[in-house]
C-alpha positions, 0 to 999 in steps of 0.5 A: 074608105067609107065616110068616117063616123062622125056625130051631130056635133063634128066629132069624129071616131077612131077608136072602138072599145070592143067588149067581149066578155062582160064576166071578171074574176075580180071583185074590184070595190069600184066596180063588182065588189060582190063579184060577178053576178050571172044574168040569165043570159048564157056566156055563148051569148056573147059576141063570137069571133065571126060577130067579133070581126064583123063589127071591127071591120065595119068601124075599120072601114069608116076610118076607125084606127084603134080598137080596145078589147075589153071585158069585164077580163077578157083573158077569160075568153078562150078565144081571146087569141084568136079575136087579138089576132082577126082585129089585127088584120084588118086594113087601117088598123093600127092599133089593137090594146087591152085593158086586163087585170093582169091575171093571166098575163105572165102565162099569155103575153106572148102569145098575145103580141104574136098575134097583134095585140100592139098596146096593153093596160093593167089594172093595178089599184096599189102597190101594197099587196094587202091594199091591192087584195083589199080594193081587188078582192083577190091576193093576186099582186105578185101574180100580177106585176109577173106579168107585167115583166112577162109583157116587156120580155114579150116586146111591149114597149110601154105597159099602161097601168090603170089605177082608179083614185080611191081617197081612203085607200091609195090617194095618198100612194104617189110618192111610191107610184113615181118612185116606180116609174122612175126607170121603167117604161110604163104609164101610170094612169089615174083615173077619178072614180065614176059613180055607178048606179051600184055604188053611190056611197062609194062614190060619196067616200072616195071620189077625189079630182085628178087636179091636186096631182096635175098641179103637183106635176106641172110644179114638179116639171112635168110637161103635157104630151099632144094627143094623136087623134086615135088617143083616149082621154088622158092627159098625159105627161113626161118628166125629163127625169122619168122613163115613166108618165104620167096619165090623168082621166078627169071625166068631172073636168069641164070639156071632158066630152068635147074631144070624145072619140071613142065608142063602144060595142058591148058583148052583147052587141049593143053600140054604146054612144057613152059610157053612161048612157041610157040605152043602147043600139042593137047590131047583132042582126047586122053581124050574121053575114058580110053581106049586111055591112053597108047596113049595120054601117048606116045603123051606126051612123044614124045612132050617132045622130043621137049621141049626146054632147056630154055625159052629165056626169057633172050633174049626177047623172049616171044613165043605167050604167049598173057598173064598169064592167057591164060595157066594157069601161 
């Protein structure tokens, strides 16, 4: 193995967000409330399965273990199957996860874990159909949690739900969300709303700390899990009583950066030092042939001389991040 990643400040990175499509079918108010806008770039622009494989195996090579393959929705890529299955291959790969909606699950989840994909997140903002159709923009509910039974049928173990904390609208839903995890194996993640270039008044509304609910768990006898070193930024808890957890993503909290371990790729084929920065590093010259390894391998590592300690998000800053699903969140 190649020198692991690592940045200016002795963090080193073992897992690679990997977007492959910056297209969604949703209209998430958090994130494309007016859905999703085409730029003048073609969908073929995006990174294709040669491109795909090509920077995972770089980052696989320098001591990367998970990679996430995210969007915008990912299932609208044809080839997603394809792409699960030439990032599961590769050496030192242990972990291959996704972040969906959920749209297509129930149809592809099988399909999916045949071909490697060993962890898998779903978007669900409420368990309420109507409020789900009124955060998401679209009445796909049911379709959704079919999906998620189609996942345990097809073998996952865990299913992650990601539910981004909205004050005004599902804040006040935990007591429903604990009385669903109570037997199923599913991780339920809160994430604190960001603020985006696109949606300051949202923000303003909405944003509300994780740390009211970690207070309530740890009262309540929930217990803080320890992070394998590939893990993202959760703080994730157990129950005695629960087969469920319970994840927190504080991005406001103090520290928050300081374990960081990720970075990200984007359709484009942009590195992303951050979610919320300000530029990106261009490396699709360097994914045309496999020869050009050992150099796409030095651009990454000599942008990572650039990566910040934090991202200021604390400060207001939000970088030209337009919205979530522009890299890959």
């Amino acid at each position: 193995m190649i020198k692991p990643f690592e940045d200016n400040f002795q963090r080193k990175f073992y897992y690679l967000r990997l977007s492959i499509t910056d297209v969604c079918n949703f209209k998430c108010q958090y994130c494309l409330p007016d859905g999703y806008q085409a730029s003048d770039k073609p969908t073929s622009s995006f990174l294709s399965l040669n491109e795909v494989q090509r920077v995972a195996s770089a980052f696989a090579a320098c001591g990367t273990s998970k990679i996430r393959i995210t969007g915008g929705e990912p299932s609208l890529r044809r080839d997603l199957t394809e792409i699960i299955h030439s990032v599961a291959e590769l050496n030192g790969i242990t972990k291959v996860a996704m972040t969906t909606n959920g749209y297509r699950l129930a149809k592809y989840a099988s399909e999916w874990k045949s071909a490697g994909l060993t962890h898998l997140n779903v978007s669900v903002d409420s368990l309420d159909p109507n409020m789900f159709h009124q955060i998401t923009g679209e009445n796909r509910f049911h379709d959704v949690m079919a999906g998620i039974d189609r996942a345990f049928d097809a073998g996952f173990e865990q299913v992650k739900i990601n539910t981004v904390l909205l004050k005004e609208l599902n804040y006040k839903a935990l007591p429903q969300f604990l009385n669903w995890i109570k037997y199923r194996p599913i991780q339920l993640r809160f994430i604190e709303l960001m603020q985006t270039g696109e949606m300051n008044d949202l923000f303003s509304k909405n944003h509300i700390s994780g740390v009211s609910i970690r207070d309530h768990l740890l009262m309540t006898g929930w217990l803080l899990k320890p992070k394998a070193t590939n893990d993202g930024p959760a703080q994730v808890f157990s129950h005695p009583d629960y087969v469920g957890e319970i994840g927190l993503i504080m991005p406001y909290e103090k520290n928050f950066c300081q374990s960081c371990n990720r970075l990200r790729v984007s359709a484009l084929g942009k590195l992303h030092l951050c979610l919320f920065g300000d530029s990106g590093v261009a490396l699709r010259d360097l994914l045309q042939h496999d020869d050009q390894q050992a150099e796409l391998i030095e651009r990454i590592q000599l942008g990572l001389t650039h990566k910040s300690e934090s991202h200021f998000l604390q400060d207001g800053n939000t970088g030209l991040t337009p919205h979530l699903a522009s890299i890959g969140g």
